[in-house]
N, C-alpha and C positions, 0 to 999 in steps of 0.2 A: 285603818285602811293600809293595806301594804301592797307593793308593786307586783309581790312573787303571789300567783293563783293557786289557792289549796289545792292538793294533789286532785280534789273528784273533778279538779276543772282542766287539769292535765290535756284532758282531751279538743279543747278550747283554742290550740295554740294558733289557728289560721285567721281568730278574730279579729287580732288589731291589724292585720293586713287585709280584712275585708273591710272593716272600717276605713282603712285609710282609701281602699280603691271608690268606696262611697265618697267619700268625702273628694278626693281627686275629682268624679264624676260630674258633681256640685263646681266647681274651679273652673272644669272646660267650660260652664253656660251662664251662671251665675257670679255676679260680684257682690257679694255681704259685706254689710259696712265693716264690719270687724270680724277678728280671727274666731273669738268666741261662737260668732254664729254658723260658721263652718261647722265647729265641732256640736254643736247645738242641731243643728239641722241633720247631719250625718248619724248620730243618737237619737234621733227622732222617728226616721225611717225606719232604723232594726227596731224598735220600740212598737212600734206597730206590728208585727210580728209577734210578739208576745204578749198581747194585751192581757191574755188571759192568769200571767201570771203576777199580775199588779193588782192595787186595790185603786189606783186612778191612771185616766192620762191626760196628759196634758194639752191644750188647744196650741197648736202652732201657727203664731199671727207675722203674716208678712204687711208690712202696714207702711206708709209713706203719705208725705202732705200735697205731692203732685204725682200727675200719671207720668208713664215713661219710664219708671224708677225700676223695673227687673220683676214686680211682686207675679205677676201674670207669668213670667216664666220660672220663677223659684217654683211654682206650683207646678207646672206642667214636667218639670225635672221628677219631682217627687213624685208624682202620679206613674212614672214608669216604674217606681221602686219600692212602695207599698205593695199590700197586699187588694185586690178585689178595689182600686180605687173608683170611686163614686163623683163623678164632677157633677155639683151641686150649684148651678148657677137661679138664682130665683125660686128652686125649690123650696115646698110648704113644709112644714111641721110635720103634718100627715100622713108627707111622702116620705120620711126622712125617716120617720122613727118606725114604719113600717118595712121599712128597707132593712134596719139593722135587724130587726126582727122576723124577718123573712127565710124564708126555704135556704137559699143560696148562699148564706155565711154573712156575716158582718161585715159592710164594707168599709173603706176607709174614704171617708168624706172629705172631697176638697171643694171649700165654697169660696169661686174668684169671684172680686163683685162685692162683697158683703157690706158694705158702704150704701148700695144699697136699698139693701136691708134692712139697715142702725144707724144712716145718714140721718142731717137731719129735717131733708123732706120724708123721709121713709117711716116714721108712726112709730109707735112702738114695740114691734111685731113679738110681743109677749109670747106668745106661742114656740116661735123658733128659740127665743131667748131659753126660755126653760127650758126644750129641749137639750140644748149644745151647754145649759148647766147642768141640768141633770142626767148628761153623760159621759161628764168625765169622773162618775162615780163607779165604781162595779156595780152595784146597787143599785143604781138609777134604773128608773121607769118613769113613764110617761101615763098617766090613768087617762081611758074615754071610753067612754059608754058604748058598747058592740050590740048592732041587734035589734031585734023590734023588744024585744024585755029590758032596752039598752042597760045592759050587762057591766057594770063597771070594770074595766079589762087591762091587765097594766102590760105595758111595753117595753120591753129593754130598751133603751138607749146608751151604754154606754158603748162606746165605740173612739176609734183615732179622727180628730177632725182639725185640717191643716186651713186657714182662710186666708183671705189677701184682699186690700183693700184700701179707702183712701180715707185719711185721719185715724179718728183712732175707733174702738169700742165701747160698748157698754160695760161699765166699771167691772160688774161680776163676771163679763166672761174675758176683761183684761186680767182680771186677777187669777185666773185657770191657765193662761196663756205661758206660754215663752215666746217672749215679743222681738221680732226683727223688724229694726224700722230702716228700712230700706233707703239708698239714693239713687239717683240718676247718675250714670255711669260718666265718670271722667271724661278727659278726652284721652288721657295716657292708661284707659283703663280699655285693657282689650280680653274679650270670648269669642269663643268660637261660634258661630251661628246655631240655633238648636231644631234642626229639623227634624220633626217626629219621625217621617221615615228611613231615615238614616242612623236616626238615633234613641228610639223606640226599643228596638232590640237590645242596642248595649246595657239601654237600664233596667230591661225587664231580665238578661242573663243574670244580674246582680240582685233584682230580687227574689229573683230564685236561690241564690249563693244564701244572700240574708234569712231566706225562710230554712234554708236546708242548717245553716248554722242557730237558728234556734231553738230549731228542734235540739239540738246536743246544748246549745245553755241553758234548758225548760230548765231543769233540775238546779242548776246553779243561781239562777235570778228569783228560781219561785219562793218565796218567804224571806230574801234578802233583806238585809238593813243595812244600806250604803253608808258610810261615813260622811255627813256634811260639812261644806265648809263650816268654819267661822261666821256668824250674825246671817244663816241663812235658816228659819225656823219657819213654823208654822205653814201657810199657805204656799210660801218657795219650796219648802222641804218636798209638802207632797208633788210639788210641780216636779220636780227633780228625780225626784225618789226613782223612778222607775231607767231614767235617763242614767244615773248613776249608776245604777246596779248593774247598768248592758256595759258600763266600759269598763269595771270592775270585773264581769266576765271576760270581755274579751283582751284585758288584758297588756301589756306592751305600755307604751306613753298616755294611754286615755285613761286611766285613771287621775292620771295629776291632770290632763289637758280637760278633763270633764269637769272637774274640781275648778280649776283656774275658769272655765267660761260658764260656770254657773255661778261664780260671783260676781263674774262679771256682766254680765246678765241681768243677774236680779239686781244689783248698786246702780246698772241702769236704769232698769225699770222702775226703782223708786224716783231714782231722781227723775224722771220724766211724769211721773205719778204727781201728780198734785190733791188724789184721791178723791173724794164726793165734794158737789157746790157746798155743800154743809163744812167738808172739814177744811175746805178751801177757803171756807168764810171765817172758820174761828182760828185758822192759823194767820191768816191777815190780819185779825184783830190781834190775836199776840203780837205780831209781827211788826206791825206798822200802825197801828191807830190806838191800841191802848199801853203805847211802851212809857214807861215810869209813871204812870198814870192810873190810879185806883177807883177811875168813877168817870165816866164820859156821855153828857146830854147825847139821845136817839141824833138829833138833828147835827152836830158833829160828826160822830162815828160813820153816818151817811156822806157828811162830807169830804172823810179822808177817805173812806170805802173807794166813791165816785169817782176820785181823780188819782187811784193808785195807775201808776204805768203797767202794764200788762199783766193788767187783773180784769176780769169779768162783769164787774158791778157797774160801767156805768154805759154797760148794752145785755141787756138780758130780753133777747127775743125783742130787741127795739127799744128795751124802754129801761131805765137805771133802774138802779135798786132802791126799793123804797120800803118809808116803816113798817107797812105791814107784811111787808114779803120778809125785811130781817126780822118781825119780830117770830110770823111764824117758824121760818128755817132756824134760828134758835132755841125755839119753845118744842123743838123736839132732840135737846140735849140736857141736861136735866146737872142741877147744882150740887157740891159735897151731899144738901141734906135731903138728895133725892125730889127734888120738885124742876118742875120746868124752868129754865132760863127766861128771863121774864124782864121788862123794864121796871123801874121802878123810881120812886121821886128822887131827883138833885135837887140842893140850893145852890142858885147860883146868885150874882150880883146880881140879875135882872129880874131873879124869884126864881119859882119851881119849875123844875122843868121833867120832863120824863128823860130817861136817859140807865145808863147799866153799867152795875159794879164789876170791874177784873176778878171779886175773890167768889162773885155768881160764875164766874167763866171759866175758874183755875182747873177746878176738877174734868170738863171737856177737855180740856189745853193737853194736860197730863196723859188721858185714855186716848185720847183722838189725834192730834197732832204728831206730825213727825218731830224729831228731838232739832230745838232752836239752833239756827244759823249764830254767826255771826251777830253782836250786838247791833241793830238798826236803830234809825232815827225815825220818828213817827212824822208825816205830813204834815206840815203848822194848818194850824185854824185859821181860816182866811178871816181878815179882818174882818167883816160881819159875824162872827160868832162871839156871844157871850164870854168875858172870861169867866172863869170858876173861882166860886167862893167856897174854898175849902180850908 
């Protein structure tokens, strides 16, 4: 990657000063926890504008643990500056992937609210989910039966889709996202008021600037291969990909500033990631219950499980975690010699007991876990448990 824009992009030179008047715009109304998300959110907008010269895009999540935190107006900022924005409160599947696939252009879907949605009174509205996963694909379509032959009939779905809302999401579509996780504003933290009618106009003149400058970067962005940071692959890459490529075009300091808040970004987003209950399960077991320890009775592991400090196991929907709930969520991880993770017989001093070996776990540990902290201490066995005869 380099600072200076090949000659064909020559004509490109007004970008990083529309970017920047973007990003200013974002400043007057909103407060983001950090710089990154500035420039994240600022790349996100012109990115919608070119949907068409990417192979994905990315979900843009504004997300917070209490209301009040700004996510409600981070959205109504960007809805002046997309393209055909679509506010999406409560809307179906139905409605949603008929929309993009409709007469009047593809719109850009902002769903406030989506909490819920994917909260956890709100079910599990399979239908939306799939949707908002299969369209941050180009590719994506939606299949349902059209008609009285009901006709099996596929539907475009992909499209730009920005949501806001309280906790977090469902893991696949945190994994499509660039995640801002929002606060409640200081008290030394001051904006300017955002009245739509006041302030409706300035963002829609700027999406216009945005759409009229992508028309002159189509050429430049369409079949890009941005340069990635460092340790950002796989699933970040393509999250990025399209984000990186618009500041590559447009040039000036967003190249490095794109670069610098998509690491930073994504080293958030792991570290807040604690991934699926399953791999949340076998890295606590690495972590904290089976550390220097090659063999541990079911009724132990349950016991360190239960009483780790903020871990999940000992309220799940009201009730702890018990053997048959770990032995299922385990028995769908599977050992070196390919077979299910399974309990199996201990001797202990007190006789046999059921219970499960670390080298049935290693090969999970290795593919599934994120790479180990710091060496921990495992929770002691409360004096009611058996010791081991090993």
């Amino acid at each position: 990657m380099s600072d200076t824009l090949p000659q064909e992009a020559s004509a490109l030179t007004d970008g990083a000063a529309l970017l920047n008047d973007v990003e200013a715009f974002h400043r007057r109304f909103n407060i983001f926890p950090t710089e990154a998300a500035y420039v994240a959110v600022a790349l996100w907008d012109a990115h919608a504008h070119l949907l068409d010269c990417f192979d994905s895009t990315p979900r843009l999540a504004f997300l917070s643990p209490e209301p009040g935190s700004g996510k409600s107006r981070a959205l109504e900022v960007v809805e002046t500056l997309v393209p055909r924005p679509m506010v999406a409160v409560n809307a179906s599947a139905a409605a949603l992937f008929r929309s993009v696939s409709g007469p009047d252009g593809r719109p850009t879907i902002l769903f406030d609210e989506i909490d819920t949605i994917f909260g956890p009174k709100a079910g599990d509205n399979e239908e939306l989910r799939g949707f908002i996963n299969a369209g941050h694909r180009r590719k994506g379509v939606t299949y349902r039966c059209v008609g009285d032959s009901q006709t099996v009939t596929p539907f475009p779905s992909y499209t730009a889709v920005a949501v806001a809302g309280l906790g977090s999401l469902p893991d696949t579509i945190l994994d499509r996202s660039i995640i801002i996780r929002m606060r409640r504003r200081a008290r030394n933290e001051k904006v300017e008021p955002f009245r739509a009618r006041l302030h409706e106009e300035e963002g829609n003149a700027l999406r216009d600037r945005l759409a009229a400058w992508a028309e002159q970067a189509r050429g430049w962005v369409m079949g890009a291969w941005p340069e990635m940071p460092a340790d950002v692959s796989d699933r970040p890459a393509d999250v990025w990909e399209s984000l990186l490529a618009i500041a590559d075009a447009a040039g000036g300091d967003w190249p490095k500033r794109a670069r610098e808040a998509c690491a930073a970004l994504v080293k958030a987003s792991r570290a807040n990631d604690k991934g699926s209950l399953g791999v949340r399960l076998l890295t606590d077991l690495r972590d904290h219950v089976m550390v220097g320890i090659d063999r541990l009775p079911t009724i132990a592991v349950l016991d360190r499980l239960n009483s780790l400090d903020d871990a999940p196991w000992a309220d799940l929907n009201g009730r702890p975690l018990d053997n048959r709930r770990l032995s299922k969520m385990l028995g769908e991880y599977m050992t070196a010699d390919n077979e299910p993770i399974g309990s199996r017989n201990i001797r202990t001093a007190g006789g046999v007991l059921k219970g499960f070996f670390a080298k049935d776990l290693e090969d999970a540990w290795a593919r599934y876990c994120p790479p180990p902290k710091a060496a921990t201490s495992a929770t002691p066995l409360q004096p009611s448990s058996e010791p081991l005869n090993l």
